[in-house]
Every structure is written in structure tokens, then in C-alpha cells.
NUKOLLO-588463 format. One record per residue (C-alpha): residue number from 1; z, x, y. Coordinates in steps of 0.001 Angstrom, whole numbers, plus 500000, padded with zeros to 6 digits. Each point is the difference from the previous one (the first is absolute). Layout:
BEGIN
NODE  pos      up    east   north
NODE  NUM       Z       X       Y
...
This chain:
BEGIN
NODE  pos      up    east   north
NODE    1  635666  721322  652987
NODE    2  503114  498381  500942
NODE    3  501474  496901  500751
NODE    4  499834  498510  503875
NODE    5  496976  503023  500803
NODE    6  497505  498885  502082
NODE    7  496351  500461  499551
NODE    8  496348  498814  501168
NODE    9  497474  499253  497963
NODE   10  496923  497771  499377
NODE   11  500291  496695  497188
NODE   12  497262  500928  497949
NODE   13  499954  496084  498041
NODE   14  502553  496965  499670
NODE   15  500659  498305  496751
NODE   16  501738  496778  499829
NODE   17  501977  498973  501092
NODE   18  499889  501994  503431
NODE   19  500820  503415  498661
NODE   20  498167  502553  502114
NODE   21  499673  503407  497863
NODE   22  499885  503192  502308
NODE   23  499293  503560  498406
NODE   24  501770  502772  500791
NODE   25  498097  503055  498968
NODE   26  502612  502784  501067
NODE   27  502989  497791  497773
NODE   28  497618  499055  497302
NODE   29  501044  496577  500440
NODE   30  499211  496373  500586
NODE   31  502005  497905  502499
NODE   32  499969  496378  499614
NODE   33  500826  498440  503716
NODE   34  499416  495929  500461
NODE   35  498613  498446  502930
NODE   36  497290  502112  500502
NODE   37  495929  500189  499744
NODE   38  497602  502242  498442
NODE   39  498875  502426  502880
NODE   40  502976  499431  502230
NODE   41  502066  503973  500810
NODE   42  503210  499309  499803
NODE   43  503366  501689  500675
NODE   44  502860  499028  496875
NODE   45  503038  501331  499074
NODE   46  500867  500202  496227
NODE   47  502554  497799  498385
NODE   48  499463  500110  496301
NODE   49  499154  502837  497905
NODE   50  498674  499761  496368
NODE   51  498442  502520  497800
NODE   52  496492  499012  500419
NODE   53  500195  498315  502960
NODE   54  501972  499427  503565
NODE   55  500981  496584  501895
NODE   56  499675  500391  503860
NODE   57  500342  497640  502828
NODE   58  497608  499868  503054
NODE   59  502009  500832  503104
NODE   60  496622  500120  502067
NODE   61  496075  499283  500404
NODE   62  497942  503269  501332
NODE   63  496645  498626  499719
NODE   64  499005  496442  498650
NODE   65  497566  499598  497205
NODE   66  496342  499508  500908
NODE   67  500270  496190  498378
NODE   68  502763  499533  502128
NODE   69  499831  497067  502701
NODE   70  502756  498730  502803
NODE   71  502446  496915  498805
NODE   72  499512  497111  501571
NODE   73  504065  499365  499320
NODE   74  501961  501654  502728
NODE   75  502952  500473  497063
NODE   76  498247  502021  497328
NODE   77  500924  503674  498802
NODE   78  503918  498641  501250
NODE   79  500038  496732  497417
NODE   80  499872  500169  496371
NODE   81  498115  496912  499404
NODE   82  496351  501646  500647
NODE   83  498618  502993  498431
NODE   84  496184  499836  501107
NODE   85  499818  498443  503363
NODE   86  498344  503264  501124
NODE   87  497023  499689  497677
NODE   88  496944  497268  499955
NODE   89  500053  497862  497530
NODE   90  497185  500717  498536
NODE   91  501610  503438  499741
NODE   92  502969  498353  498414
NODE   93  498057  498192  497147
NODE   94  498515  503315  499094
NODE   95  503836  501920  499684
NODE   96  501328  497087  498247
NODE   97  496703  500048  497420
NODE   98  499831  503495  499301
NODE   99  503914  500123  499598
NODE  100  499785  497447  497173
NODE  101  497168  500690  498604
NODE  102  500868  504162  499833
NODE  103  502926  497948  498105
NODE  104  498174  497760  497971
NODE  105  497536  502887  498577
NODE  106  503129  502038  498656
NODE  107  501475  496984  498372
NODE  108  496936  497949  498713
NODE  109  498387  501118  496424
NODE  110  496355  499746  500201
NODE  111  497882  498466  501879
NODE  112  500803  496893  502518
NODE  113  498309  498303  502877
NODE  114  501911  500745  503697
NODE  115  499017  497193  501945
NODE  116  501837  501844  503337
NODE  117  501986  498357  502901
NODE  118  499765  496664  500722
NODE  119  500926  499765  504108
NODE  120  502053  498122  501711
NODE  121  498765  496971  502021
NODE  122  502377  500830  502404
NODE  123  501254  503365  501206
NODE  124  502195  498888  502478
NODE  125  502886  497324  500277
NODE  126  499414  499246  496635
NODE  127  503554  499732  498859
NODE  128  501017  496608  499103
NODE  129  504148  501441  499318
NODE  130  501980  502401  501883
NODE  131  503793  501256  499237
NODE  132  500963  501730  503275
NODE  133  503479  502177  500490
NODE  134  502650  499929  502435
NODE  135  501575  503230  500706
NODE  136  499757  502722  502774
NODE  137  497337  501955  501172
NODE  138  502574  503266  499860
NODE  139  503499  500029  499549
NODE  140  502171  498029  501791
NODE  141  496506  498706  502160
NODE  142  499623  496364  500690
NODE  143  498951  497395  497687
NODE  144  496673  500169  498276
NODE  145  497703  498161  497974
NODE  146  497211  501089  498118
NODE  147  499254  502181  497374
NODE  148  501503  503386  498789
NODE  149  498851  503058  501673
NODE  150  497552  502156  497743
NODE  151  502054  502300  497276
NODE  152  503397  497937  501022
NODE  153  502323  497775  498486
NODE  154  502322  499085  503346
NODE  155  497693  500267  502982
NODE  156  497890  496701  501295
NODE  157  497066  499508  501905
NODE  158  499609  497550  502044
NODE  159  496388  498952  499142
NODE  160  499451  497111  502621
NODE  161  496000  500916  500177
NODE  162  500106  500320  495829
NODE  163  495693  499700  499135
NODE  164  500130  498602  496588
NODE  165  501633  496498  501178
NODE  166  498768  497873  502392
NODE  167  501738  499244  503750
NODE  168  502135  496767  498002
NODE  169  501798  503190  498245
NODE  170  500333  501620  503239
NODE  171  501319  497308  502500
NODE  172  502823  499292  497120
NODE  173  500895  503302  499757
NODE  174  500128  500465  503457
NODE  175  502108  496440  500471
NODE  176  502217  500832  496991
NODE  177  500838  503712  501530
NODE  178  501017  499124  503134
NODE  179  501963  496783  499250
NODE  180  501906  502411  497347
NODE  181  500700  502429  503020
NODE  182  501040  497157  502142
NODE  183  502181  499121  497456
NODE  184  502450  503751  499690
NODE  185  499956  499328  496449
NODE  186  499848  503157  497935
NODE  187  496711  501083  497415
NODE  188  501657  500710  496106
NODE  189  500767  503549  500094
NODE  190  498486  501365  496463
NODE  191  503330  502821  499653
NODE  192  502080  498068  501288
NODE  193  499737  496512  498546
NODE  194  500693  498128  502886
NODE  195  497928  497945  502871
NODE  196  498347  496599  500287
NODE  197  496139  500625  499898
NODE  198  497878  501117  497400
NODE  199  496431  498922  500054
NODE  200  497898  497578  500787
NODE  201  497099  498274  498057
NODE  202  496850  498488  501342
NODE  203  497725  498846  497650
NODE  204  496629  497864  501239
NODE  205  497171  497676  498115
NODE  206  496454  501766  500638
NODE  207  498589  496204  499272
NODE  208  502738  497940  501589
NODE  209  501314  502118  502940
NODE  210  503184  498889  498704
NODE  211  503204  502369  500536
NODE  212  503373  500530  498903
NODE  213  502188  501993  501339
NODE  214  503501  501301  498474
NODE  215  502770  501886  501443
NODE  216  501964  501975  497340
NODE  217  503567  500921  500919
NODE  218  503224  500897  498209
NODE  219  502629  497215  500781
NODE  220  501337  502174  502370
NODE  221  503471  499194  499633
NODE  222  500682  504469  501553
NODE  223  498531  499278  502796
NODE  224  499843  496246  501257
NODE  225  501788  496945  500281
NODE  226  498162  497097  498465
NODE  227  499282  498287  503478
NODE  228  498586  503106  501180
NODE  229  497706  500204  496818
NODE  230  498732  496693  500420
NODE  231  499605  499707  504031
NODE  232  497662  503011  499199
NODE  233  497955  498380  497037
NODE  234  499529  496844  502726
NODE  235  499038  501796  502660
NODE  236  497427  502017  497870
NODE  237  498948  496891  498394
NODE  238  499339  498314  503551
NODE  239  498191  503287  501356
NODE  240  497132  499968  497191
NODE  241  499723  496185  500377
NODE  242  498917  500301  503454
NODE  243  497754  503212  498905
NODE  244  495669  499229  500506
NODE  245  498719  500955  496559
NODE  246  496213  499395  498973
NODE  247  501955  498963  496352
NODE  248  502617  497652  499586
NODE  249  503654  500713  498916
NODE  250  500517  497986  496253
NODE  251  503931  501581  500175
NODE  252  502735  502186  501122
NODE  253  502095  500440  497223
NODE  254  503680  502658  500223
NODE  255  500998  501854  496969
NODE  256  502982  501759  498905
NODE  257  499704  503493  498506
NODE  258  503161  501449  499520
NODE  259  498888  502782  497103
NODE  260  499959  503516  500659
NODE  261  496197  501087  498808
NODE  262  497976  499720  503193
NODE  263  497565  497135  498619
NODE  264  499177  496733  500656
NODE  265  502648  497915  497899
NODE  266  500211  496105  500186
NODE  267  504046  499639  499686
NODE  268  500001  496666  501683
NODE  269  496819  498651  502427
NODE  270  500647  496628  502721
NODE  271  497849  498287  501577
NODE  272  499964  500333  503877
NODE  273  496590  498018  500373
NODE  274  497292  498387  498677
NODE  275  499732  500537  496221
NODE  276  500752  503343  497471
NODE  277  495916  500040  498980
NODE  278  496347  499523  500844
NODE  279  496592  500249  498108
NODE  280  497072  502418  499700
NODE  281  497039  499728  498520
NODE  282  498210  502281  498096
NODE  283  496192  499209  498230
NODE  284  500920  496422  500480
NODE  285  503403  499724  498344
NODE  286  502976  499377  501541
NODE  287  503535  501964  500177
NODE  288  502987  499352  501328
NODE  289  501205  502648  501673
NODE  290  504371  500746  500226
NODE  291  501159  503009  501831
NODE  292  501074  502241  496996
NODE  293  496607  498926  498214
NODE  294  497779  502442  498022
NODE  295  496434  499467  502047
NODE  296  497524  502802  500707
NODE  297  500614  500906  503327
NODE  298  496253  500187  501039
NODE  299  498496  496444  499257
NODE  300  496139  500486  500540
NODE  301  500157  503222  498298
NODE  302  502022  498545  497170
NODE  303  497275  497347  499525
NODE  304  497939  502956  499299
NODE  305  502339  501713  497396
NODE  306  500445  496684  498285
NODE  307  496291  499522  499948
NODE  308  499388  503196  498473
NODE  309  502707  499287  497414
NODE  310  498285  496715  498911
NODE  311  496510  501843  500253
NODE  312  501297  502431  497524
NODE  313  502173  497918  497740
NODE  314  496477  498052  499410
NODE  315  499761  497166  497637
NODE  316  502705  498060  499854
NODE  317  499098  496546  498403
NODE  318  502411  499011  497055
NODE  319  502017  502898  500479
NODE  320  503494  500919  500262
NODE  321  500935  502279  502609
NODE  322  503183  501755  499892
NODE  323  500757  501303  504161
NODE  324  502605  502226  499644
NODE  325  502220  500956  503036
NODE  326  498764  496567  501711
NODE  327  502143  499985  502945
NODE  328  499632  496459  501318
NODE  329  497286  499024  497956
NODE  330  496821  500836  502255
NODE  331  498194  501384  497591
NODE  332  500419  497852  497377
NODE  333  499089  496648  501995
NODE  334  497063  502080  501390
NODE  335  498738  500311  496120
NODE  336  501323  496764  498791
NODE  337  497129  498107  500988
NODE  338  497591  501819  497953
NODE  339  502522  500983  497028
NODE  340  501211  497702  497208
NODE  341  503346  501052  500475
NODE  342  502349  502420  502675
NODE  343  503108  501590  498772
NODE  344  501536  501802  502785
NODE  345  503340  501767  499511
NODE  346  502138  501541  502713
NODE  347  503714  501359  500408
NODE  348  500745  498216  503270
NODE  349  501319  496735  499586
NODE  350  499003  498977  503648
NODE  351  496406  501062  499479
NODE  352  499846  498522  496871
NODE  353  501638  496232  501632
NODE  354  497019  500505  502993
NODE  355  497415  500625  497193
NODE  356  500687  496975  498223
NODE  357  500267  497907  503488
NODE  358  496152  501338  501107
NODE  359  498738  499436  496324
NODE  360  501075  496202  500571
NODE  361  499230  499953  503990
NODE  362  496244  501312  498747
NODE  363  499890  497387  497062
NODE  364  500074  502852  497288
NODE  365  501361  498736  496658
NODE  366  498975  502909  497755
NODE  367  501995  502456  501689
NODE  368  503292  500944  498844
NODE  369  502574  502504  500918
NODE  370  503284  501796  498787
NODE  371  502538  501742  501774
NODE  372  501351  503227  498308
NODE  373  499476  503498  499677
NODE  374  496187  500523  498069
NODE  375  501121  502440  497391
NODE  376  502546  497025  498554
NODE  377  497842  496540  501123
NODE  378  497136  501390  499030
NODE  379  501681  499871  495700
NODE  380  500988  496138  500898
NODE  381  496608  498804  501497
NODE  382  498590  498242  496501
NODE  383  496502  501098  500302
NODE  384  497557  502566  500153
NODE  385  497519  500493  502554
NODE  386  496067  500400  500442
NODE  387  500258  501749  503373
NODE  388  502748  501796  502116
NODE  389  500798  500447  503638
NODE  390  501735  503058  500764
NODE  391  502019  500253  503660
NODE  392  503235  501871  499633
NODE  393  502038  501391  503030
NODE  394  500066  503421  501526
NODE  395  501030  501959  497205
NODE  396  497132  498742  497057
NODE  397  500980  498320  496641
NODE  398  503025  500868  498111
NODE  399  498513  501832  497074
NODE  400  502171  498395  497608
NODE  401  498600  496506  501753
NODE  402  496267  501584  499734
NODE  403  500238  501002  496121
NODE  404  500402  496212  499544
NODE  405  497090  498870  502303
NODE  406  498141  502252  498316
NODE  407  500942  498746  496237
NODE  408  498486  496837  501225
NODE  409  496634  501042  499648
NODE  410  498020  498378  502851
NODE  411  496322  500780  500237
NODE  412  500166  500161  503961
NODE  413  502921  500714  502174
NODE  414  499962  500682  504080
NODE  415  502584  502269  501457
NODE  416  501158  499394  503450
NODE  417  501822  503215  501769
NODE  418  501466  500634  502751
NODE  419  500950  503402  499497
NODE  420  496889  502049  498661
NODE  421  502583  502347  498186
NODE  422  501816  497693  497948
NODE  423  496214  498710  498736
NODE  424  499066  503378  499510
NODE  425  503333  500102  497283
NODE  426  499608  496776  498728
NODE  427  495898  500893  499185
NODE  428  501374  502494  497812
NODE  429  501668  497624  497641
NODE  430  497820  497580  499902
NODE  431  496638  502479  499435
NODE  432  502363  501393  497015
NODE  433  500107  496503  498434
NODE  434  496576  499172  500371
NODE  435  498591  498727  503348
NODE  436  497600  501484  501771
NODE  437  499393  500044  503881
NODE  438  496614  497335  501132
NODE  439  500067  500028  503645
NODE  440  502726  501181  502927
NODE  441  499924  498714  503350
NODE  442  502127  499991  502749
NODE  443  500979  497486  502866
NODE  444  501222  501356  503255
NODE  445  503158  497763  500666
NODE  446  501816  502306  502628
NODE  447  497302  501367  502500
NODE  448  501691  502744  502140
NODE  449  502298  500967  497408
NODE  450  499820  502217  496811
NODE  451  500175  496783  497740
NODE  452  497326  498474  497722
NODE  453  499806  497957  497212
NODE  454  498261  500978  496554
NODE  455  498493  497306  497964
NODE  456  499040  501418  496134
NODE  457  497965  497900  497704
NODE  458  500982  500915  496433
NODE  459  497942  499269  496546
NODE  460  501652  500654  496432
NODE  461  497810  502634  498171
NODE  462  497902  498164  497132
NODE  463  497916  501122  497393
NODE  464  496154  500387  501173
NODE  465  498670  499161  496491
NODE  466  501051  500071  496472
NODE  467  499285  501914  496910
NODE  468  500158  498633  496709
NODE  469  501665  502364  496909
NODE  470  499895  499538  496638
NODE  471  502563  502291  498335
NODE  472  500123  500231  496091
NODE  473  503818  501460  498898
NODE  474  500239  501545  496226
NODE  475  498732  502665  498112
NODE  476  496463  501787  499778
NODE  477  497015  500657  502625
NODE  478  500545  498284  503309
NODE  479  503180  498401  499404
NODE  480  503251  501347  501811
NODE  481  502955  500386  497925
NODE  482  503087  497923  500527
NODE  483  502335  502977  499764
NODE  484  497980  502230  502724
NODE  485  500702  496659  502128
NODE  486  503456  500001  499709
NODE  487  500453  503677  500882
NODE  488  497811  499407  503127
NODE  489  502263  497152  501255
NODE  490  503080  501823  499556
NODE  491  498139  503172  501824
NODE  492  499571  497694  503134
NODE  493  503182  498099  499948
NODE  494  501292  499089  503092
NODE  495  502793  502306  501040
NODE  496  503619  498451  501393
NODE  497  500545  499386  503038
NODE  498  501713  502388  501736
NODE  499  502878  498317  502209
NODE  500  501965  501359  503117
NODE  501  503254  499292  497858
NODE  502  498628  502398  497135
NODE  503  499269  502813  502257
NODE  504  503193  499704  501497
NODE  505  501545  499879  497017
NODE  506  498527  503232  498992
NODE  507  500908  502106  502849
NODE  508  503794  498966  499725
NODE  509  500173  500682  495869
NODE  510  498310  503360  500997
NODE  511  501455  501098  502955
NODE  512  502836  498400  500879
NODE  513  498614  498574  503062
NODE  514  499131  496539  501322
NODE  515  496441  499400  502245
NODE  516  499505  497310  501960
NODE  517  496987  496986  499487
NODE  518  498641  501365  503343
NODE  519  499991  503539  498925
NODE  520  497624  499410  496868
NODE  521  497227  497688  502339
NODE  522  500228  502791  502049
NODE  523  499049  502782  497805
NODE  524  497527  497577  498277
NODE  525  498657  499410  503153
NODE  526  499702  503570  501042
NODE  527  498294  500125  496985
NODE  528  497468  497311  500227
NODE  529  501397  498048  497440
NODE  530  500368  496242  500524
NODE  531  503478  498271  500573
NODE  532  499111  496138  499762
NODE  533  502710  500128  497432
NODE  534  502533  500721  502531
NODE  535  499274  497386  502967
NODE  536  503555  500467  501325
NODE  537  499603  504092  499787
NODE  538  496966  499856  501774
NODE  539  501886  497840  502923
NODE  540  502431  502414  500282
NODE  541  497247  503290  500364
NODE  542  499649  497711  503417
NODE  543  503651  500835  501171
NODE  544  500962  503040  501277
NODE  545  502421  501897  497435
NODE  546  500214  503326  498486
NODE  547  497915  501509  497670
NODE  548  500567  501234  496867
NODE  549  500778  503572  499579
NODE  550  497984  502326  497938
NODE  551  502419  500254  496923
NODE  552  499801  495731  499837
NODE  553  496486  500536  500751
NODE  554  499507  502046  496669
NODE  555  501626  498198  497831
NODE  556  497877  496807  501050
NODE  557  497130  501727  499220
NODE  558  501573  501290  496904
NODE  559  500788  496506  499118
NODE  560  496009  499471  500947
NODE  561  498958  502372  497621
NODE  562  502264  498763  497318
NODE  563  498484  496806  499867
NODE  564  496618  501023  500431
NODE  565  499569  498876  503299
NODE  566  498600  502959  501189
């Protein structure tokens, strides 16, 4: 096998998220290929080639998968956004549940209680936020908006029939792309670093209708005069004003983003009209929504995540309840009303300012909330609590952060996730110290796409009953000596901690060499040993760098051996 051959084969399964294993009998290898379905023949050409298995890339379809079902959106298999268009829902629910639960089994100790997917209550236009791209559909084409083409970072779609929004999203996008043509202004070239346009965000109350709508630019100073800039921003502003919408525009807000990472960054945001907000509601509470606002992006379907969050977080009354990773408090204010008291903490300041605003706009005075990274607040917060709320970001807890949830000791915590992997990682910790998995569940936030979120009810391991002893120390029948004690203890002491710094330590007294942090997690890891001890080391096995060579590899596991690691 080699890299850039081409081959056909069948995918045999998919495993979250959306990686499509094909055996090849003849190479004695698997090839992992995204975008694909079990059953469909496919032709792929290899790009990645590791000792147990290959990375390929689908160049074409030869027969579709028996499940397989025409999209009703004209721009799938060209955009990124959507990975399952071509599959009935129903179809969907069943990937995404035996995905997670294939993940769940390997990571769960014992026994547990899968509860399976909760749908969607909409599969369609269910998308109450939307970051579109400007760009070019090819090089040097004319100006696009949309979303990145599949397995690109520079090519746009324009996605003016997109299925998961409704025809609001559509008519602006539409308005806002051909006003920006009108206008010769040119997109923000990602190599290059110059150009006017970068995205634009549409967000949109399920409850209200309301919308706002923000154009994010650099400030364009390249490429434009300032009176050219703003007879543009008019002239857009004036063309979605006169636009027939079933919902009705709240604002249309311009910010400047003049940073390099292709995000959307706040660096200054006016406003061109109306106001810089609106509210949603969600199981009767009410939140005021800002464009750069944390909010679950499907509301009805977020009504059932929260409800199944509550459902398992139980009994609440005279309780304190620690959310961690609270965003903008919605949550929190959806358990204050049961709960004697809501701590929520979260590291954006702006979250944390909207949380406190909705607690007080929903006449919540037992909620409270700090802004700061969890690993530090969490040491300043002055209590202890009875229950915790787990919803971290993408990437799962910061194991230094979850050692010190743990040493709290609830009886009951929930675990929100995103990311089924980084709960699968995070399980192992906290099984280690003592909880055990009740009941698993999922909630189907992002029909059409490989996404789904993973809600984990978790109980500290207690004693089933209790036996009483009665030990007699001394001399004679029955009684234990007090020396044989002593030479027990010392049998079982605890050995020392073996650091990163002592192993490295040892390998340059003995030979003269220096390893680095990454090196060590990597052997350990190759060994199956764990590396919570090295949280930064175990970031950096997620870059790509060399590998150490076999003489540093033997005299890490020297250094192993030494110690009695291994």
C-alpha cells in the first residue's frame, strides 16, 4: 500500500464520529474514509498510512447503501454542514445510538441503563443560529456565501436552499449576497489577510420570531474608503428592511474582526438598527439573547436536553447545586426553582454578565455566578455542594479541574457532552474515584448531521450494608499481635509517586540524554498506563510532532522499570 493509490471497496461499519472502516483483505488493512455509510462501494485513494491502519478519502460513490434515501437539499455531498441528509431519520437516530452506545459499553464499568435517542421535534429548519462565509466558490470565482465545501478550508458554497433553517435564513442570505456583490467590495482572503467581508450571523427566536442579523467585516481600511464602507452597510441595511419575512428583524448589528484565526471575534459591534438583542424562551423562562451569546442552537430540542438533565439531576429541594461550565446561566435558572441554591461558574465574562441579567429578568435570587476559569473559581467558591451539573465544551473537563470535582464528593452528578469521546475519557477518571454509571441517554440536537448530545447520570459508590468487627490486639488465642501489625502496614505502604521530573531525571544521570514530557505520555500510553499526571503531555500527544526514537524509547521504559512502574 502506498500513499495517493486508489482502491474500491465496501464500508463494512461507521463509528463516531463518521469514520467509515473499509477492509482490505489483499493489504491486510483497515481504511478509515469519512463521509460515508455502511453498505455504500466506494472508490478512495489513500492519504495516511499507519501500522495498523490506513486514512483514505472518498473520491467517488459506486453503489449507495441500501438505507440510503435522496436529499431533499439540492447542496448536500458539495457543503460541509450536513453529513446525513441522504438517510431517514429514523435511520439517523439508529447510527447516532449505536455509535454512542458501542462507545458507552467500552467505557462504562458494570452495568447501566441506556435510555437511547431522544429525537428531534424538528428535522428540518430547526436552526435557530447560523455563521455563514464569504469567499469564492473556486479560485479567483465570484463572491460567495455560504458554507465551506466538504473536506475544505477555502472553498464556499453558496447554500441559498440550506434545509436546516427556515426561508427568514434564506431571503437574508440571499439579500445580504447580492447587495455585497453590488457593492465590488472584496471577501477576507484567509492567506492573504486582506478584504472586507467575513461572515455573516443570523440568529432567530423559535418563540418570538425575533431576528438579528450581523455583518462581520474587517475595517477594511486595504481595500475601501470609509464612504464606500458605509454607503454599502446602508444600502444593505435598507435592502433587508424592505425584505417579507414571516419573523421580524429585532437588529442589524456590524462588527469589526480584524484577527487572523478565521472565527467569529467581536473586536468592536454598532448598531445599524433596531437594538443589539432579543429574547427566547425556553420551559417558560426567559433569555436574552446577544449575537455572540452561548444558546443551544436547536430550541425545542434543547427543551428536551434540559428536561432530561433536571429529570436526572432529581431531587433538588434544599440543595446546593454547583453547574459547572454554565455558559449564560440556562441551566442553572432552569434548576433554580426547585433547588435551594445555583452556583454556576463560567470562563466567559459576557456569558457570565447575560446569566446574571436572565437570573434577575426571571426573578431568580438564589442563583449566583462567577466568571473564571473552573479549575481556579472552583478553590474560591466558599462552599460545598449536594449536587453537580456537569457541561464542559468540546474537549471534556480538564483533568486537573475533574480531580477537584471529584474531591467534592457529591452523591449525584449529571454529565452533559457534546463530544461522546471526551465523556468516554472523562468516565475513566471519575469510575477510578468512585462513581458509577445509573442511566445514559442521548438527545438528538443536530438532525442531519453526525452530532448528538450525551447526557450521563452519575451516583458515588456507597456501601450496601455494614459489618460490625470486634478485634482484640495482645497476646494469646484470638488476639493479633501488635508487632505482626506493624510489619503488615509497612508491607502495604503506599509507594512514591513517581513524577515526570524523576524519570527524566534518571535518563539524563544515566545516559547522558534529555527526553521530552511528551515522549514519556507517549510510551506510557503505548503502554496502557495512565497520564492524568501529565495534562499538558497528553495535549501535546494531540499535535503532530516526532516521535521518540527507539534508543529514548528504551531508556523510558528503563526508567519504567526502575521505578516499578512496569
Amino acid at each position: 500500500m502506498k500513499k495517493g493509490q486508489v482502491y474500491e471497496g465496501v464500508i463494512e461499519s461507521v463509528d463516531f464520529p463518521n469514520k467509515g472502516k473499509i477492509r482490505l483483505t489483499e493489504e491486510d488493512k483497515i481504511v478509515v474514509v469519512k463521509n460515508g455509510l455502511v453498505g455504500q462501494k466506494v472508490r478512495f485513494s489513500v492519504n495516511k498510512i499507519r501500522k495498523e491502519k490506513a486514512e483514505g478519502r472518498i473520491l467517488e460513490v459506486l453503489e449507495k447503501a441500501p438505507t440510503e434515501i435522496p436529499s431533499s437539499c439540492p447542496h448536500f455531498g458539495e457543503c460541509g454542514g450536513c453529513t446525513y441528509q441522504n438517510l431517514p431519520y429514523e435511520e439517523q437516530l439508529r447510527l447516532k445510538e449505536q455509535q454512542v452506545k458501542a462507545m458507552m459499553d467500552e467505557a462504562v464499568e458494570g452495568d447501566y441503563v441506556w435510555e437511547g435517542v431522544c429525537p428531534s421535534p424538528v428535522v428540518f429548519a430547526y436552526r435557530n443560529k447560523m455563521e455563514f462565509s464569504f469567499g469564492d466558490e473556486y479560485k479567483d470565482g465570484p463572491l460567495a456565501l455560504g458554507m465551506h465545501k466538504r473536506g475544505s478550508f477555502h472553498d464556499i458554497v453558496n447554500v441559498e436552499h440550506c434545509q436546516i433553517v427556515d426561508e427568514d435564513y434564506r431571503k437574508i442570505l440571499t439579500c445580504t449576497l447580492e447587495a455585497s456583490r453590488r457593492s465590488g467590495l472584496p471577501y477576507y482572503h484567509r492567506m492573504r489577510h486582506t478584504g472586507y467581508f467575513r461572515h455573516l450571523l443570523v440568529r432567530k427566536a423559535v418563540k418570538t420570531g425575533e431576528i438579528l442579523i450581523d455583518l462581520v467585516t474587517t475595517d477594511g481600511r486595504d481595500c475601501a474608503t470609509e464612504k464606500e464602507m458605509n454607503d454599502y452597510l446602508e444600502k444593505w441595511v435598507k435592502a433587508l428592511c424592505c425584505l417579507s419575512l414571516d419573523g421580524k428583524i429585532a437588529g442589524i448589528l456590524h462588527t469589526t474582526n480584524n484577527s487572523v484565526a478565521d472565527v467569529v471575534k467581536d473586536e468592536g459591534t454598532e448598531i445599524l438598527y433596531g437594538q443589539g438583542y432579543f429574547y427566547e424562551e425556553l420551559l417558560g423562562l426567559k433569555f436574552k439573547i446577544t449575537p455572540f451569546s452561548f444558546f443551544q442552537t436547536n430550541s425545542l430540542g434543547a427543551e428536551i436536553l434540559y428536561e432530561k438533565a433536571r429529570e436526572y439531576m432529581g431531587d433538588t429541594k434544599d440543595r446546593v447545586v454547583f453547574d459547572l461550565y454554565s455558559g449564560t446561566g440556562t441551566i442553572a435558572q432552569i434548576l433554580a426553582p426547585v433547588a435551594k441554591k445555583v452556583v454556576g461558574v463560567e470562563i466567559i465574562e459576557e456569558a457570565v454578565e447575560a446569566a446574571r441579567e436572565n437570573a434577575q429578568l426571571n426573578g431568580l435570587e438564589n442563583c449566583k455566578f462567577w466568571a473564571g476559569d473552573v479549575l481556579k473559581v472552583i478553590d474560591e467558591l466558599g462552599e460545598v455542594p449536594d449536587l453537580i451539573m456537569l457541561d464542559p465544551p468540546r474537549d471534556g473537563v480538564n483533568p486537573k479541574a475533574l480531580r477537584k470535582i471529584i474531591d467534592f464528593g457529591v452523591n449525584r452528578m449529571v454529565y452533559i457532552a457534546c463530544k461522546p469521546t471526551s465523556l468516554a475519557r472523562d468516565l475513566e477518571m471519575l469510575q477510578g474515584h468512585g462513581y458509577k454509571v445509573e442511566k445514559i441517554a442521548c438527545v438528538d440536537l443536530f438532525p442531519n448531521t453526525v452530532h448528538v448530545e450525551t447526557v450521563v447520570l452519575l451516583s458515588h459508590k456507597k456501601a450496601d450494608s455494614y459489618i460490625h468487627i470486634d478485634v482484640e490486639f495482645g497476646e494469646g488465642e484470638g488476639k493479633i499481635p501488635v508487632d505482626s501489625i506493624a510489619k503488615r502496614a509497612e508491607a502495604y505502604k503506599p509507594k512514591e509517586k513517581v513524577t515526570y521530573k524523576m524519570i527524566k531525571e534518571y535518563i539524563e544521570a544515566k545516559y547522558g540524554f534529555k527526553v521530552h514530557t511528551a515522549y514519556i505520555a507517549e510510551v506510557k500510553r503505548n503502554l496502557g498506563l495512565p497520564m492524568y499526571d501529565a495534562p499538558n503531555a497528553v495535549e501535546e500527544l494531540k499535535q503532530p510532532r516526532k516521535h521518540p526514537t527507539p534508543e529514548k524509547v528504551e531508556a523510558i521504559k528503563d526508567a519504567l522499570r526502575y521505578f516499578a512502574v512496569i
